[in-house]
C-alpha positions as CSV (number, residue, x, y, z in Angstrom):
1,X,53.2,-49.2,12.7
2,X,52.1,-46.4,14.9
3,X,54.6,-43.5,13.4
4,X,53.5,-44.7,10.0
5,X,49.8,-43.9,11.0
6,X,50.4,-40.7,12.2
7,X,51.2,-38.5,9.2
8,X,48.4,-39.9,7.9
9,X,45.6,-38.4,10.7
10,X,48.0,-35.1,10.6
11,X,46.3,-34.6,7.3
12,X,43.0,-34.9,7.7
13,X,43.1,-33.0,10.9
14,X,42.7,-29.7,8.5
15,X,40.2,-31.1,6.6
16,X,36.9,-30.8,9.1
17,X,38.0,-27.0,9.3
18,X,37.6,-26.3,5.8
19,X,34.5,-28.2,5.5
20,X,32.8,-26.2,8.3
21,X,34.0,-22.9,6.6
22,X,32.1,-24.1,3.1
23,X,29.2,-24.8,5.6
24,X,29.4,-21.5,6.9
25,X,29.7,-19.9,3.7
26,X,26.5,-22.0,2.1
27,X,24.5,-21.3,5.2
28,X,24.9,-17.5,5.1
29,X,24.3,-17.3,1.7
30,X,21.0,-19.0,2.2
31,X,20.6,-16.7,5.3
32,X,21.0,-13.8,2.8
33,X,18.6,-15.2,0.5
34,X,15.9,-15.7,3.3
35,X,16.3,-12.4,4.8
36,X,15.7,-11.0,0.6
37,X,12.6,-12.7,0.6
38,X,11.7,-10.7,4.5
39,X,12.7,-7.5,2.8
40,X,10.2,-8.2,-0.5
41,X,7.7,-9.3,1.7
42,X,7.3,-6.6,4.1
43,X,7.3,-4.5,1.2
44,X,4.4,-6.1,-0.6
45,X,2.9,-6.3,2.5
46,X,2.7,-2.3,3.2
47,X,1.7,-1.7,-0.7
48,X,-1.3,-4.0,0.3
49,X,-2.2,-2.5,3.2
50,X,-2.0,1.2,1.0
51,X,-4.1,0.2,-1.4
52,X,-6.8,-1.8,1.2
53,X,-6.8,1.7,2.9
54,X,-7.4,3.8,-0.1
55,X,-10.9,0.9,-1.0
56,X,-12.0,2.0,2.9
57,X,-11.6,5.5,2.2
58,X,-13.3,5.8,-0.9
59,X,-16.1,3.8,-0.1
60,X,-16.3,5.9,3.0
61,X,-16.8,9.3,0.9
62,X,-19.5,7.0,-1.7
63,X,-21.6,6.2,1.6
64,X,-21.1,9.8,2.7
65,X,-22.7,10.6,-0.4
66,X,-25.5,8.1,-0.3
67,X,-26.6,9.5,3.1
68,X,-26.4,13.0,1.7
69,X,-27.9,12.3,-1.5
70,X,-29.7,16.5,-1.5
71,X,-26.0,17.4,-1.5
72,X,-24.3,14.9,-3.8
73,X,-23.8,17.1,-6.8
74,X,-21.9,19.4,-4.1
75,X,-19.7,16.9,-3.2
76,X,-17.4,18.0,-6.4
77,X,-13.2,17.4,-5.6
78,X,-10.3,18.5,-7.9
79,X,-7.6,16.3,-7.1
80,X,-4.8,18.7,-5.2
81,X,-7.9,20.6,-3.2
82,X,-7.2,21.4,0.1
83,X,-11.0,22.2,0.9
84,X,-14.5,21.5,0.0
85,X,-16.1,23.4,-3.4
86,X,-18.0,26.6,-2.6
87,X,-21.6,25.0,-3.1
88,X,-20.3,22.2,-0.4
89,X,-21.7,23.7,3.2
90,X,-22.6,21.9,6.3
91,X,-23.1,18.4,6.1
92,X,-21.2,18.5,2.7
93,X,-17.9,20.3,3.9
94,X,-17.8,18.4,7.1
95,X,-17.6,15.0,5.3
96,X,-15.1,16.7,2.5
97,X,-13.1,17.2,5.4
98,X,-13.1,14.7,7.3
99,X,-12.2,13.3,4.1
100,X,-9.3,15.0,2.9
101,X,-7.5,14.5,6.6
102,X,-8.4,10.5,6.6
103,X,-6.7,10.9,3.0
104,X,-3.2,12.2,4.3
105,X,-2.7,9.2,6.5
106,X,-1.2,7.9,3.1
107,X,2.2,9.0,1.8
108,X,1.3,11.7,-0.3
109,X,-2.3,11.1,-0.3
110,X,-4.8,12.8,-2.3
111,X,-8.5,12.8,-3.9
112,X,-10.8,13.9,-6.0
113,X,-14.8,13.3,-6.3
114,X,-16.2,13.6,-10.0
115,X,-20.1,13.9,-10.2
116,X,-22.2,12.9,-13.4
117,X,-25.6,14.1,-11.9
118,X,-27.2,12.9,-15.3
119,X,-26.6,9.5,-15.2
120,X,-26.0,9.5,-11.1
121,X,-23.0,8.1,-11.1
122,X,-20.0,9.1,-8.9
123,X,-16.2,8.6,-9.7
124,X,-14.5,8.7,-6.4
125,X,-10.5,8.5,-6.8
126,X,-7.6,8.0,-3.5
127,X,-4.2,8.6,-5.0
128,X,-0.8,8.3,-2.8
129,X,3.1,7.4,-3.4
130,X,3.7,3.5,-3.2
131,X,7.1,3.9,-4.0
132,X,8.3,3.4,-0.7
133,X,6.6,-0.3,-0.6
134,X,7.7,-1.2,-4.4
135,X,4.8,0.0,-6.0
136,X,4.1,3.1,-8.5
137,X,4.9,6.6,-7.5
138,X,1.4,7.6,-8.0
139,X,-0.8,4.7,-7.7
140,X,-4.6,5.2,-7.5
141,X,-7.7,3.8,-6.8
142,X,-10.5,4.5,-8.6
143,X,-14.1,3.6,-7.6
144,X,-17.2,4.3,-9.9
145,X,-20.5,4.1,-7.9
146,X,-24.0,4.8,-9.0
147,X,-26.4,7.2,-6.0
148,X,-29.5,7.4,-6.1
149,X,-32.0,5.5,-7.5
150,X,-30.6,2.6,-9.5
151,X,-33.5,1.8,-11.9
């Protein structure tokens, strides 16, 4: 009875092996799957922090504005400029400035200041390359602000 049993146990001694290699193989591909899902996080995750730095800095610049308000039509920015406009002096320039160098923290960062002194409003828009963290190649963000007196 006991030779009879034994060719019996001598195949299912290779069986355990081959159901720990089909663990191993469904483990690692869920290992994959979870370290995807890092990868697309941390991505989202610096896109979000891009664009919550870009809302800072341009509603730095419209406060800037608001406690300049005799300079505010001086405040004028083509996006690309490396300085302030000519009008821009003192106060003015130092804020452009101090601007445009808080604005290169961001990959390819860039800004421009449009002023409608007739209807006192203010377009203030941070551009920079999200490509890096999944996002566009040129994404912006744009923030429209009245000065002045809002009557």
């Amino acid at each position: 009875m006991t030779t009879a049993a034994m060719p019996s146990l001598r195949h299912q001694c290779g069986l355990s092996m081959i159901e720990v290699l089909v663990a191993i193989v469904i483990l690692s591909v869920g290992l994959l799957g979870v370290a995807g899902l890092q990868a697309a996080s941390l991505r989202a995750s610096h896109s979000a922090f891009y664009r919550a730095q870009a809302a800072q800095f341009a509603a730095d610049m419209a406060e800037r504005m608001r406690a300049n308000l005799g300079q505010a039509a001086n405040y004028e920015l083509h996006l690309g400029a490396s300085g302030p406009a000519a009008g821009c002096t003192g106060v003015c320039a130092a804020d452009v400035l101090d601007w445009l160098t808080r604005l290169r923290t961001l990959p390819a960062g860039a800004g421009s200041i449009a002023v409608d002194t007739v209807n006192q409003t203010v377009t203030i828009v941070v551009q920079w390359d999200d490509s890096r963290a999944g996002g566009a190649s040129n994404a912006a963000y744009t923030v429209v602000t009245r000065l002045g007196n809002t009557n």
